[in-house]
SEDRENDREN-372533 format. One record per residue (C-alpha): residue in one letter; chain; x, z, y; residue number from 1. Coordinates in Angstrom, 3 decimals, padded with zeros to 6 digits. Example, Ala and Ser with C-alpha at 12.3 -4.5 7.8 and 13.67 -1.06 7.14 Angstrom:
% residues 2
<A; A; <012.300; 007.800; -004.500>; 1>
<S; A; <013.670; 007.140; -001.060>; 2>
END
This chain:
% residues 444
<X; A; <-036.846; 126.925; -030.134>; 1>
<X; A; <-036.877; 123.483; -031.775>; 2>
<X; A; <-033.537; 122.925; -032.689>; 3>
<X; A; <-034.348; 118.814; -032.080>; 4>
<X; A; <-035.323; 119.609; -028.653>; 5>
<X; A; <-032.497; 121.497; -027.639>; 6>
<X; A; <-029.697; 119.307; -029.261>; 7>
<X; A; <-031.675; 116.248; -027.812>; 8>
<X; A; <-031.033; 118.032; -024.356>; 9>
<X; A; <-027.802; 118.604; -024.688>; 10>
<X; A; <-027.025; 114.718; -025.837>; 11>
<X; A; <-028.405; 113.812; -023.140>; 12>
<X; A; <-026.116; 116.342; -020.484>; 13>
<X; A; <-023.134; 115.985; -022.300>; 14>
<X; A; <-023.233; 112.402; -023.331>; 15>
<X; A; <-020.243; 111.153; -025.544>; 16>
<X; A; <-019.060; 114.012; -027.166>; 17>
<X; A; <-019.760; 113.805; -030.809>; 18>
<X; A; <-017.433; 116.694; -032.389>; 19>
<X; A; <-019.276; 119.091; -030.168>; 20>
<X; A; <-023.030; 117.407; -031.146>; 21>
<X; A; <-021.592; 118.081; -034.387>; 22>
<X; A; <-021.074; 121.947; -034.487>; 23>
<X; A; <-024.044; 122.537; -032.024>; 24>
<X; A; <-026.479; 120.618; -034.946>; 25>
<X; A; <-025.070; 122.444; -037.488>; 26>
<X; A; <-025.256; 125.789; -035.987>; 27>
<X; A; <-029.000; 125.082; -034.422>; 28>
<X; A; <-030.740; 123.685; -037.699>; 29>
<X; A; <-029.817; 126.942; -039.976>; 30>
<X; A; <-030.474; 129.610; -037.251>; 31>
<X; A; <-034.008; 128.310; -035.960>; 32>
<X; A; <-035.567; 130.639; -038.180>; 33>
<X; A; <-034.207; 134.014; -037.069>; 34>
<X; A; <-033.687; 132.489; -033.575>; 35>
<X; A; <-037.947; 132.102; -033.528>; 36>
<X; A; <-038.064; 135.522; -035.121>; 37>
<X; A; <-037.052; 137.105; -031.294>; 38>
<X; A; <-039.352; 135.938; -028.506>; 39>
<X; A; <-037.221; 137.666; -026.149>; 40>
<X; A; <-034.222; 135.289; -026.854>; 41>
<X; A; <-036.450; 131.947; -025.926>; 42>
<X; A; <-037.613; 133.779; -023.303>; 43>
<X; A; <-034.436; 134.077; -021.470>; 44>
<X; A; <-033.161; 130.829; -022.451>; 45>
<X; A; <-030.597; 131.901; -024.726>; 46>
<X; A; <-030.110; 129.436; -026.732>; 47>
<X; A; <-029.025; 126.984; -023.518>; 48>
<X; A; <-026.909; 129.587; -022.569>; 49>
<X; A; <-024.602; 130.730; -025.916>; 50>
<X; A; <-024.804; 126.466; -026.374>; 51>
<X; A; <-022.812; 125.485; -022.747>; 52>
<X; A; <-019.199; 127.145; -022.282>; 53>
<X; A; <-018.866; 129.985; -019.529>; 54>
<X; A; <-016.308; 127.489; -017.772>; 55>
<X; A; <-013.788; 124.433; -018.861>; 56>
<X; A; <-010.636; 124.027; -017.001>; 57>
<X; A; <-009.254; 120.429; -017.372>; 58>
<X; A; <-005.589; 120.119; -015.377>; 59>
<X; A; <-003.274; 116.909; -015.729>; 60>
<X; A; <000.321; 118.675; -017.107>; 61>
<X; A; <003.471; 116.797; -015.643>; 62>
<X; A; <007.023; 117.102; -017.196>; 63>
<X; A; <010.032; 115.431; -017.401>; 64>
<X; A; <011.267; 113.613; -021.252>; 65>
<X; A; <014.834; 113.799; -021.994>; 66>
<X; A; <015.403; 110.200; -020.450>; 67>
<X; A; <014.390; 112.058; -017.040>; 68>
<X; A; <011.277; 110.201; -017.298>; 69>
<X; A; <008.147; 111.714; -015.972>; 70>
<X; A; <005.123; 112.038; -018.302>; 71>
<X; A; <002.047; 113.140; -018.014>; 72>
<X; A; <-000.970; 114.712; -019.952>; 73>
<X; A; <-004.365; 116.517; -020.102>; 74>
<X; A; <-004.475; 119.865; -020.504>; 75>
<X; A; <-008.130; 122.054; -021.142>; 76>
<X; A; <-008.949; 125.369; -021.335>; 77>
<X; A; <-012.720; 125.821; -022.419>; 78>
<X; A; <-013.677; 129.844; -022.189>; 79>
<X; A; <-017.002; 129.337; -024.053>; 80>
<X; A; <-018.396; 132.638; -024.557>; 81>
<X; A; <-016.901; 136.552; -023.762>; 82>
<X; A; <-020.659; 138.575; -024.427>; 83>
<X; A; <-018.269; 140.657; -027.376>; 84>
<X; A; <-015.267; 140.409; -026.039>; 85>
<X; A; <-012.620; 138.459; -024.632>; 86>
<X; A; <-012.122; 134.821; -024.731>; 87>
<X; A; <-010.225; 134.310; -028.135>; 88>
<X; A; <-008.778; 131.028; -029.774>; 89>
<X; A; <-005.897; 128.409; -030.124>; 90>
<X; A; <-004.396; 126.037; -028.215>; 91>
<X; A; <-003.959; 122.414; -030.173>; 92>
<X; A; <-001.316; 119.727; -028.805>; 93>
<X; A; <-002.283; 116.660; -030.603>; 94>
<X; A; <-003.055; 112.953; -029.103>; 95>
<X; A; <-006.450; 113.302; -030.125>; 96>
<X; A; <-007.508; 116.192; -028.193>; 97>
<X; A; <-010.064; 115.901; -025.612>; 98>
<X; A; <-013.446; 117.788; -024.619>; 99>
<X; A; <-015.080; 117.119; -027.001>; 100>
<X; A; <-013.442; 118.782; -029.693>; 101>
<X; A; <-012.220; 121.527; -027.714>; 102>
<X; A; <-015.817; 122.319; -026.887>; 103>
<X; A; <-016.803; 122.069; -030.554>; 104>
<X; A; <-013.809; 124.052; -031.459>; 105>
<X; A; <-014.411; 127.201; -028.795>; 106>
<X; A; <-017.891; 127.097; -029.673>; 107>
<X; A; <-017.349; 127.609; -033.574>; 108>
<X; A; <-014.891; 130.423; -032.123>; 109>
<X; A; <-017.542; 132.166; -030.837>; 110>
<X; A; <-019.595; 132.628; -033.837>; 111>
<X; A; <-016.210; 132.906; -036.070>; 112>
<X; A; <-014.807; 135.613; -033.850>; 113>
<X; A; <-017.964; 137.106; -034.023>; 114>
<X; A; <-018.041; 137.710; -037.778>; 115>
<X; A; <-014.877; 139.404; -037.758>; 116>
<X; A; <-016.288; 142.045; -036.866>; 117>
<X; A; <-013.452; 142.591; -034.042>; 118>
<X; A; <-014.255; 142.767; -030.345>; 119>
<X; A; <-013.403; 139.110; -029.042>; 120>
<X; A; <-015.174; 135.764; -027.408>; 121>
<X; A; <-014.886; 132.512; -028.134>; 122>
<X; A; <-012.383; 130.263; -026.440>; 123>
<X; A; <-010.254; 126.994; -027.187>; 124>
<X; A; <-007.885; 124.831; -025.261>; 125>
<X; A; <-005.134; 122.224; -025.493>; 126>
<X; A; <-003.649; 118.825; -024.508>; 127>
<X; A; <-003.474; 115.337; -025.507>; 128>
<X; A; <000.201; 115.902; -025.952>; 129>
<X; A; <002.243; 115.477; -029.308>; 130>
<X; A; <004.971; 117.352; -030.203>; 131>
<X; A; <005.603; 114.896; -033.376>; 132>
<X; A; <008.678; 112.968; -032.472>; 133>
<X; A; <009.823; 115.463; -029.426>; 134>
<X; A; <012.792; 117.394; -028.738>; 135>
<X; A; <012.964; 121.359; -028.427>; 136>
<X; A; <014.093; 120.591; -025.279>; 137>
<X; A; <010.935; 118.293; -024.177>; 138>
<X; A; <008.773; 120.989; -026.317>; 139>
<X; A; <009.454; 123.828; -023.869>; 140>
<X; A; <009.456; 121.521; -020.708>; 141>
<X; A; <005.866; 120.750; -021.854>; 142>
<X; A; <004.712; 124.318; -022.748>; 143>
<X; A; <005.903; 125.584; -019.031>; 144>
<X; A; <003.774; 122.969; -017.359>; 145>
<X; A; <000.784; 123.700; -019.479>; 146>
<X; A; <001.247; 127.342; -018.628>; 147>
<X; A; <002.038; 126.883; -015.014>; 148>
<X; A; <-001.621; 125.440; -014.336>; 149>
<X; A; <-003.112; 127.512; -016.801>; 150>
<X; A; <-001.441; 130.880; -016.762>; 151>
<X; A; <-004.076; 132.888; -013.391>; 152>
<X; A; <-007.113; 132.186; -015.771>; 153>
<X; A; <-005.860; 134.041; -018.855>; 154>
<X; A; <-004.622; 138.014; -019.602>; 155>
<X; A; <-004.591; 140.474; -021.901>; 156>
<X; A; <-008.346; 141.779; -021.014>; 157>
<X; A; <-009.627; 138.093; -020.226>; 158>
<X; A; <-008.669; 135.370; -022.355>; 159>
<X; A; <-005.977; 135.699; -025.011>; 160>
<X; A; <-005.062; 132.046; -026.483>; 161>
<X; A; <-003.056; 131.465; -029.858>; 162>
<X; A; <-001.845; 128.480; -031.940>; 163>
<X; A; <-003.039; 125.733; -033.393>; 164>
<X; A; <-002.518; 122.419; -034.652>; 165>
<X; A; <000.488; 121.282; -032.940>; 166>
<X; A; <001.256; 124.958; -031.568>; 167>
<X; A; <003.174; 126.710; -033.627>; 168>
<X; A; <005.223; 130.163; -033.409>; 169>
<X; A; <007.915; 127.937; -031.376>; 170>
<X; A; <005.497; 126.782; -028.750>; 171>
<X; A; <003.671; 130.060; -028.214>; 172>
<X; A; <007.030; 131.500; -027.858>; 173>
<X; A; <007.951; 129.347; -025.146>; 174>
<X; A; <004.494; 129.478; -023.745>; 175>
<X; A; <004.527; 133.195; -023.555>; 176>
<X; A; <008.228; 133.315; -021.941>; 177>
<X; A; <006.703; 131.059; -018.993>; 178>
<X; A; <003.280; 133.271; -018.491>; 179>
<X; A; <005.318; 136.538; -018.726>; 180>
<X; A; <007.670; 135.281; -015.997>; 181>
<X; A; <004.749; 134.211; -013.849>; 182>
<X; A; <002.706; 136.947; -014.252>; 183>
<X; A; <005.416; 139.373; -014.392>; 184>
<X; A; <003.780; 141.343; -017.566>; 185>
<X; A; <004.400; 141.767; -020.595>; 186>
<X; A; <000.754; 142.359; -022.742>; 187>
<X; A; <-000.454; 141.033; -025.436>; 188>
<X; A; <-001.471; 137.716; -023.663>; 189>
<X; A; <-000.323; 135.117; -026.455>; 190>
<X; A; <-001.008; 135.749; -030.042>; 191>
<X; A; <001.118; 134.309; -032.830>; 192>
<X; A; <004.271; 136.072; -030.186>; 193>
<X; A; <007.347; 136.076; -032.619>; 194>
<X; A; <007.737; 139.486; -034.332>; 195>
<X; A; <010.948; 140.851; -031.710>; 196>
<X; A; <008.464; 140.383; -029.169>; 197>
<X; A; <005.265; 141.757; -029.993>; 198>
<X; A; <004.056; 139.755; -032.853>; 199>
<X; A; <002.300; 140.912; -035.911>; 200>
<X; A; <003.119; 140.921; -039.512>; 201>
<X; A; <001.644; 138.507; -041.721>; 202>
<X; A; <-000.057; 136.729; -038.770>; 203>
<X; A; <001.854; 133.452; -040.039>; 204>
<X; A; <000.008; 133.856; -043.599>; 205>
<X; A; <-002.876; 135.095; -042.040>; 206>
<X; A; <-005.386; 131.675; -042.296>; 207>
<X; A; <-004.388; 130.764; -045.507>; 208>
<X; A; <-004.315; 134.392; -047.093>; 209>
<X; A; <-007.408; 135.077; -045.697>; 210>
<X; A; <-008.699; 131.372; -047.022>; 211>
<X; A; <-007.920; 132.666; -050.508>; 212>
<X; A; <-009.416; 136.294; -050.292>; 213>
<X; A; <-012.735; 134.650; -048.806>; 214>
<X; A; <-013.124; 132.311; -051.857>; 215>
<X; A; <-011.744; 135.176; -054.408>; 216>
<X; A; <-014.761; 136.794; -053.147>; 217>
<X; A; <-017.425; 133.857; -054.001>; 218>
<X; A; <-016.179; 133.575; -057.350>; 219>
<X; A; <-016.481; 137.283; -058.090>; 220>
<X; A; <-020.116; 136.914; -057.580>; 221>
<X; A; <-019.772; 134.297; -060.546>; 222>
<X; A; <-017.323; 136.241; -062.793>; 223>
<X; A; <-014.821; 133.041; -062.487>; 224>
<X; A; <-011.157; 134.432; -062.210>; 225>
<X; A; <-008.681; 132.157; -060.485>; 226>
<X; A; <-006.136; 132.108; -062.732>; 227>
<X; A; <-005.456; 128.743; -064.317>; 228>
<X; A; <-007.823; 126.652; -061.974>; 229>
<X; A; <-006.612; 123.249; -060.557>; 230>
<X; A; <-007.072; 123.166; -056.634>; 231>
<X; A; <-006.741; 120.200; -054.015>; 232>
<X; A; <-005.130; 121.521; -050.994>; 233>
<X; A; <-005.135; 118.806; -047.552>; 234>
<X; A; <-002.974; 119.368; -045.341>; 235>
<X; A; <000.739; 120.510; -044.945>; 236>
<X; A; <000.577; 122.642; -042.156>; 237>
<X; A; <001.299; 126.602; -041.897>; 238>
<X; A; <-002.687; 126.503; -043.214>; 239>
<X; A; <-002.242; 124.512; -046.016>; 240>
<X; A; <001.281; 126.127; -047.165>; 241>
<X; A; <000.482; 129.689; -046.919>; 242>
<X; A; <-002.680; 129.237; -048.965>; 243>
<X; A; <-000.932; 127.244; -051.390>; 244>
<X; A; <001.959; 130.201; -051.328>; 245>
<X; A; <-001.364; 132.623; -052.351>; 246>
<X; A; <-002.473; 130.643; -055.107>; 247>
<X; A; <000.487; 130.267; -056.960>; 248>
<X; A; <000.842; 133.870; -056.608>; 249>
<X; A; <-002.437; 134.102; -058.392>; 250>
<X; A; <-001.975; 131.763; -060.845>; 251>
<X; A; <-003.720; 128.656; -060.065>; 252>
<X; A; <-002.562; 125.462; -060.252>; 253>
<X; A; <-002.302; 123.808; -056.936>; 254>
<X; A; <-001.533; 119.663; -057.773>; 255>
<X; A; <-002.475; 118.279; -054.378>; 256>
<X; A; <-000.940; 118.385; -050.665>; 257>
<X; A; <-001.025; 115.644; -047.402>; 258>
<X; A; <000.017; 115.373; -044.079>; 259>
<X; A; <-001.605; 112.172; -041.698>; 260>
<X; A; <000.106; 109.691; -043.413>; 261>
<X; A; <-001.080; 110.169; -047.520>; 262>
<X; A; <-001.097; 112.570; -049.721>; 263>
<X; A; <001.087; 113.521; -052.761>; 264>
<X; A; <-000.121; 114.508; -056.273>; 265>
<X; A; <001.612; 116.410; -058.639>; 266>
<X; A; <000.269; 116.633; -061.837>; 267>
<X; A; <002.509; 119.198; -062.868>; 268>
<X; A; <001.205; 121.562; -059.721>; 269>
<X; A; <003.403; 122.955; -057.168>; 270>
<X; A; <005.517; 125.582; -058.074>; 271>
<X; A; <007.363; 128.391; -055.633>; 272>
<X; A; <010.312; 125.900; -055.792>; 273>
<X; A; <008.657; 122.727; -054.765>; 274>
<X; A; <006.603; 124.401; -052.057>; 275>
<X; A; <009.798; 126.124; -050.752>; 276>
<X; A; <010.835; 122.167; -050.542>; 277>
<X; A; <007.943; 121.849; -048.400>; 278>
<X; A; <007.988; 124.728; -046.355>; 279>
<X; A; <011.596; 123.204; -045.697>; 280>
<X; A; <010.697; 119.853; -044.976>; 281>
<X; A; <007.569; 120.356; -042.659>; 282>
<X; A; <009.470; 123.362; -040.832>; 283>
<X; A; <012.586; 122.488; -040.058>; 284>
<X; A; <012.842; 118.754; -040.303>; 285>
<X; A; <009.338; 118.098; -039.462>; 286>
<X; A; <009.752; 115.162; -042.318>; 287>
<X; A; <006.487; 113.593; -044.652>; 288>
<X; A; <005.009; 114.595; -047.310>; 289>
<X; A; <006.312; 111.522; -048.837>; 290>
<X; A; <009.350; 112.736; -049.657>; 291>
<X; A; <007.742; 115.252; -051.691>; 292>
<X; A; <006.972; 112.429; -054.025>; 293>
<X; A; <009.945; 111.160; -053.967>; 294>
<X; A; <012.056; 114.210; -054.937>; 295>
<X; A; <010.150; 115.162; -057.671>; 296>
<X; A; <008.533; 111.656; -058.893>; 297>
<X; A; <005.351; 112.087; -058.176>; 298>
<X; A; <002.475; 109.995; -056.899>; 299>
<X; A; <001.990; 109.042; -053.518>; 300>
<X; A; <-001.044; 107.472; -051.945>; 301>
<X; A; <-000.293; 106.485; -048.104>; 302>
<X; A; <-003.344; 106.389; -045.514>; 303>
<X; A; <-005.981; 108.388; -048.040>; 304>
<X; A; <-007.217; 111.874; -048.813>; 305>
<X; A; <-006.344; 113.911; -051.705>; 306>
<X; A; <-010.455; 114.185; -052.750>; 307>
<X; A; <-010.134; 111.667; -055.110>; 308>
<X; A; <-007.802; 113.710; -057.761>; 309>
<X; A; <-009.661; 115.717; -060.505>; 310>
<X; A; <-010.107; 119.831; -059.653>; 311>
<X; A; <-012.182; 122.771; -060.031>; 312>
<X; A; <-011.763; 123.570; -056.645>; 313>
<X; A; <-011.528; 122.115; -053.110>; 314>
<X; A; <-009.785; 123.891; -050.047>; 315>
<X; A; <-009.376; 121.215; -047.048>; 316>
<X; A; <-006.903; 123.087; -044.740>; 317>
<X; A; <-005.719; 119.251; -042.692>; 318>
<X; A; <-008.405; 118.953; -039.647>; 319>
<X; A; <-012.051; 118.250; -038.830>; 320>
<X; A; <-013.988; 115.672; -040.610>; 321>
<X; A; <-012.023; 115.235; -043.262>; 322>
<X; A; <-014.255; 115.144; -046.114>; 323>
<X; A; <-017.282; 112.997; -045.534>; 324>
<X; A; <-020.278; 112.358; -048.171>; 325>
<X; A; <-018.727; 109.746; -050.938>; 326>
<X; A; <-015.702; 112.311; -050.775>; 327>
<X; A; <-018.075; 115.281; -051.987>; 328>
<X; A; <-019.677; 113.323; -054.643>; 329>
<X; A; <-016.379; 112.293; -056.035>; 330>
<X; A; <-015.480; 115.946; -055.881>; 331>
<X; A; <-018.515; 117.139; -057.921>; 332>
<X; A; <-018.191; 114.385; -060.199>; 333>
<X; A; <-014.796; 115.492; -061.244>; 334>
<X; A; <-016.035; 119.054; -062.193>; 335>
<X; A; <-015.343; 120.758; -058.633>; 336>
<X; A; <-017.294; 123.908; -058.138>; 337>
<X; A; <-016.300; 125.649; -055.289>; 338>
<X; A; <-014.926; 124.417; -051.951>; 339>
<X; A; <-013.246; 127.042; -048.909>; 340>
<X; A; <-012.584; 125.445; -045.966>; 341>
<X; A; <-009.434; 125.994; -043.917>; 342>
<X; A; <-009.122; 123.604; -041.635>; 343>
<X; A; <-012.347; 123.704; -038.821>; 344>
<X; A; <-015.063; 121.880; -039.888>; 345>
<X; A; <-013.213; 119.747; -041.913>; 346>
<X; A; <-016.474; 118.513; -043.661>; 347>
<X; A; <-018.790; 116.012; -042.531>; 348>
<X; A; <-022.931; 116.830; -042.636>; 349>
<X; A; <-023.390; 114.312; -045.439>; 350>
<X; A; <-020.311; 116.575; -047.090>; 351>
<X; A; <-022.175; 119.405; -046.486>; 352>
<X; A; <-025.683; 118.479; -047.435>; 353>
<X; A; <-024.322; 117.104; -050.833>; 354>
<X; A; <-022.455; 120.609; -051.722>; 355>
<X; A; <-025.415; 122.986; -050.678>; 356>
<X; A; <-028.125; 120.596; -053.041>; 357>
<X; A; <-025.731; 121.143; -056.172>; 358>
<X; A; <-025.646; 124.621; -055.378>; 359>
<X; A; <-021.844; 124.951; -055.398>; 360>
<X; A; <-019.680; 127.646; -053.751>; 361>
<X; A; <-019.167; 125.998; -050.241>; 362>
<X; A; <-017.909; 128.463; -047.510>; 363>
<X; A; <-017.570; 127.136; -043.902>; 364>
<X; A; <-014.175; 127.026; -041.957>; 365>
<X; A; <-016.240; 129.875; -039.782>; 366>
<X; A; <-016.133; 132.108; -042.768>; 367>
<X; A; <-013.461; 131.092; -044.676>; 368>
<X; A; <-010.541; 130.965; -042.245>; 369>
<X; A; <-011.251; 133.366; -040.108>; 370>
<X; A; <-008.263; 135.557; -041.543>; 371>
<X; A; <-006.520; 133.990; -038.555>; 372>
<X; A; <-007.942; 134.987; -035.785>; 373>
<X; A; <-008.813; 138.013; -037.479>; 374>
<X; A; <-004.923; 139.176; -037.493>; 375>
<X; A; <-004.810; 137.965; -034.098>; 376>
<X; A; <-007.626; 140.833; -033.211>; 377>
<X; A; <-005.033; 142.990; -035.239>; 378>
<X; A; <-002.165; 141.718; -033.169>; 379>
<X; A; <-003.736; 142.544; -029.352>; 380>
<X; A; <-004.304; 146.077; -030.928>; 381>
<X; A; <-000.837; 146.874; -032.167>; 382>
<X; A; <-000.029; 145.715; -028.930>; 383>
<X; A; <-002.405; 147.223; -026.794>; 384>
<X; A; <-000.963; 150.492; -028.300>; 385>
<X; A; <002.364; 149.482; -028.081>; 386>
<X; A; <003.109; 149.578; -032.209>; 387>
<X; A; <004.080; 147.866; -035.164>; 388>
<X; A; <002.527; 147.941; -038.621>; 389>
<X; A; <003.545; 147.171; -041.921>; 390>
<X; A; <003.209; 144.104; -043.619>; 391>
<X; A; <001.004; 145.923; -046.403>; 392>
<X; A; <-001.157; 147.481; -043.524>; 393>
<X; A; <-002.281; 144.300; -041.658>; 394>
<X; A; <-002.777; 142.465; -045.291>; 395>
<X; A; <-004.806; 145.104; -045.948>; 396>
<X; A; <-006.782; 145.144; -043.453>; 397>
<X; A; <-007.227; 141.329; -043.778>; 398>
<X; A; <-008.247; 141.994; -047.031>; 399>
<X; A; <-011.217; 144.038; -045.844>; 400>
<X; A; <-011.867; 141.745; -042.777>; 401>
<X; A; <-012.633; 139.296; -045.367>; 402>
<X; A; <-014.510; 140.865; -047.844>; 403>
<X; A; <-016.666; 142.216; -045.294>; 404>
<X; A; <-017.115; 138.624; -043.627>; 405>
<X; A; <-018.205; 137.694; -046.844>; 406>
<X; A; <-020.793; 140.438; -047.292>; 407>
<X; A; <-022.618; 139.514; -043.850>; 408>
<X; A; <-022.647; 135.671; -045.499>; 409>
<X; A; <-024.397; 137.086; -048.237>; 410>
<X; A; <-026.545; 139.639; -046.682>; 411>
<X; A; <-027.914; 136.560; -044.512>; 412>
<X; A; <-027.509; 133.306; -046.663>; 413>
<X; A; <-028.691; 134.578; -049.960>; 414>
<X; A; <-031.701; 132.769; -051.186>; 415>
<X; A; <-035.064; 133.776; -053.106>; 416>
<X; A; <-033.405; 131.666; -055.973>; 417>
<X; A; <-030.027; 133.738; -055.962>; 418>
<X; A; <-027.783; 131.220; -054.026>; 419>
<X; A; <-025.927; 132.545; -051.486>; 420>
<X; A; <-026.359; 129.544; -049.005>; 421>
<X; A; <-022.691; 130.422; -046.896>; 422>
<X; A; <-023.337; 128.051; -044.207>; 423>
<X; A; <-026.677; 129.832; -042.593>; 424>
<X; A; <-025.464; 133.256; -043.694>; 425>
<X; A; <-021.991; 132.666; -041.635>; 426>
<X; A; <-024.054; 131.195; -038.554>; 427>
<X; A; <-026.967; 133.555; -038.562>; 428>
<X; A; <-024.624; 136.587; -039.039>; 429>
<X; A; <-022.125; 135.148; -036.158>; 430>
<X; A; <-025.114; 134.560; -033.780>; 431>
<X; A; <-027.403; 137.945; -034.229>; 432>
<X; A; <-024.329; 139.650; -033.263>; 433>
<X; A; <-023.642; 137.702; -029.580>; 434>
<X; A; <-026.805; 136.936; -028.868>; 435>
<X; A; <-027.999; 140.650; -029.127>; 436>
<X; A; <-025.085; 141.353; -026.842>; 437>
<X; A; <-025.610; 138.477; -024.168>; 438>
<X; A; <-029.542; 140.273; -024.211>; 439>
<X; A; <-028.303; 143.547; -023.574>; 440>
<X; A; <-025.865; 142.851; -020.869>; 441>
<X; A; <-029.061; 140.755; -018.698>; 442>
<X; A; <-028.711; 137.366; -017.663>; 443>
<X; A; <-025.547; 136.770; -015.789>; 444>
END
């Protein structure tokens, strides 16, 4: 394979989708190597084949607003890749959404499920809708169109969607209450399900926790202890406030949070108090982070990124693309030595060719936030078996989920020179794994 070749191919197929170029050029260019290592796999085309999604369901959605107006939108449902499992992964309702990134975003999936070590495929979906702005009422009109078109291609044993951004536990619920109606089941088809009706423990923590265990783990291999670091957290979301809830709990000092509009920084860092504030704010009254700053007197910088701001580590939990080159090289010039990605790739290739040739601790959203999906794996058990564990039980086990992600990164990414390079080890590792199973099952 010539990763050039391929992408080049592609390009030209799938013209005008850039997010998915993106995450196919990323994936290609570190696992040429090991991919050229197995004739068999170019002999069968694989490469084509774990590249283009199974299927894509696009549907318009039609539902009424509370001035009995009717609205449409796009929904998508892109079932990438099932070789390991079934097709696993969120559903986004934002205005950007469109195939593009819902391609790129089921076919990270795949290689992120993958590492987890659990048995599930790749998958993504969503709509160009935005619940910013909406009633509940319009909210729950919305989520039992989307369903309605969408619910005879997903189940249980066959594709098992989640949340995302835009789709939190309220949309899932209502989401769920439509599928279960019109399937007349009630499995373990939605993950994220509220905790009276089959949800799991910790699965609200889960991306952030597991975002903090990940990059506990890369600076153990360095001896650093988190305690009394300064971190820049993006974001506001349930990714960026449950890893912010971890490391205060550890000790760091967390001085930085945003939302689309600007970000706030507080010099003083966040405490359980202010983030309670935030939790508050963004939850309930789905406010801006703006009036963070204006609470507690801090700065606020509208329209920009929080990358600017002095820290010894980075954790970009917002969305994709959020931290391009200049970003990264202001980062390392303010002493930043480790960045763990939340958010899906949320860095640009200029970002991530800048942190891998100053040898930093960079982990990939693939790697590092995987604790989400990973709990969702944990959720379609508990529910396949019809039980409930304990908070300490599933954190636990995300604990180990983690650590042992981390491990495969290593075990592939680590260099003649010591440096464990995160990105290839997360891709090779994710790949080996479904492409030996698409080879065993024949080509179908």
């Amino acid at each position: 394979m010539k990763a050039n070749e391929v992408l080049d191919n592609l390009k030209r197929r799938f013209p005008n989708e850039p997010e998915y170029h993106q995450a196919v050029s990323e994936v290609l260019a570190t696992i040429e190597e090991a991919y050229n290592e197995h004739p068999e796999f170019e002999k069968s085309n694989l490469i084509e084949r774990l590249c283009i999604p199974d299927r894509i369901f696009s549907f318009r959605v039609t539902w009424m607003d509370d001035k009995g107006q009717i609205q449409t939108n796009m929904g998508y449902r892109i079932q990438h890749n099932n070789a390991i499992g079934p097709y696993k992964g969120g559903i986004r309702f934002h205005a950007s959404v469109n195939q593009s990134i819902l391609k790129f975003l089921a076919f990270e999936q795949t290689f992120k499920n993958s590492l987890t070590t659990l048995p599930m495929g790749g998958g993504k979906g969503g709509s160009d809708f935005s619940p910013r702005g909406k009633s509940n009422a319009e909210i729950m009109r919305f989520c039992q169109a989307f369903v309605l078109e969408l619910w005879r291609h997903i189940g249980p044993d066959t594709d098992v969607p989640a949340g995302d951004i835009g789709v939190g536990g309220r949309e899932v619920a209502y989401m769920y209450g439509m599928y279960k109606k019109l399937a007349r089941e009630n499995t373990g088809t939605f993950t994220g399900k509220g905790i009276e009706f089959g949800g799991s423990l910790v699965r609200p923590e889960a991306t952030g926790y597991g975002n903090v265990y990940f990059l506990l783990q890369m600076l153990k291999t360095k001896g650093i202890d988190i305690k009394g670091k300064t971190v820049c957290v993006s974001g506001s979301g349930n990714v960026a406030q449950y890893t912010v809830e971890k490391l205060i709990s550890l000790g760091a000092k967390v001085v930085t949070m945003s939302d689309s509009d600007g970000y706030i920084y507080d010099p003083d860092g966040i405490d359980r108090a202010k983030l309670d504030y935030i939790m508050e704010l963004k939850n309930l009254y789905r406010g801006r982070i703006r009036e963070y700053a204006e609470e507690y007197g801090c700065k606020y910088v509208a329209g920009a990124r929080p990358w600017g701001e002095k820290c010894d580590i980075a954790m970009p939990s917002a969305t994709q693309n959020e931290l391009n080159g200049e970003d990264a090289k202001t980062l390392l010039a303010n002493g930043c030595f480790a960045v763990s990605e939340g958010a899906n790739m949320p860095s640009t290739p200029e970002a991530i060719e800048v942190f891998l040739a100053a040898k930093i601790l960079y982990a990939p959203g693939k790697a590092a936030n995987a604790g989400g999906v990973s709990v969702s794996g944990l959720e379609m058990t508990q529910n396949a078996q019809k039980l409930s564990w304990s908070s300490e039980e599933v954190d636990q086990k995300l604990q180990s989920i983690m650590e042992n992600i981390h491990g495969q990164c290593v075990k592939y990414g680590k260099q003649e020179d010591g440096y464990v390079n995160y990105v290839k080890g997360a891709n090779v590792a994710g790949f080996m794994k479904v492409a030996k199973a698409m080879m065993a099952q024949g080509i179908i």
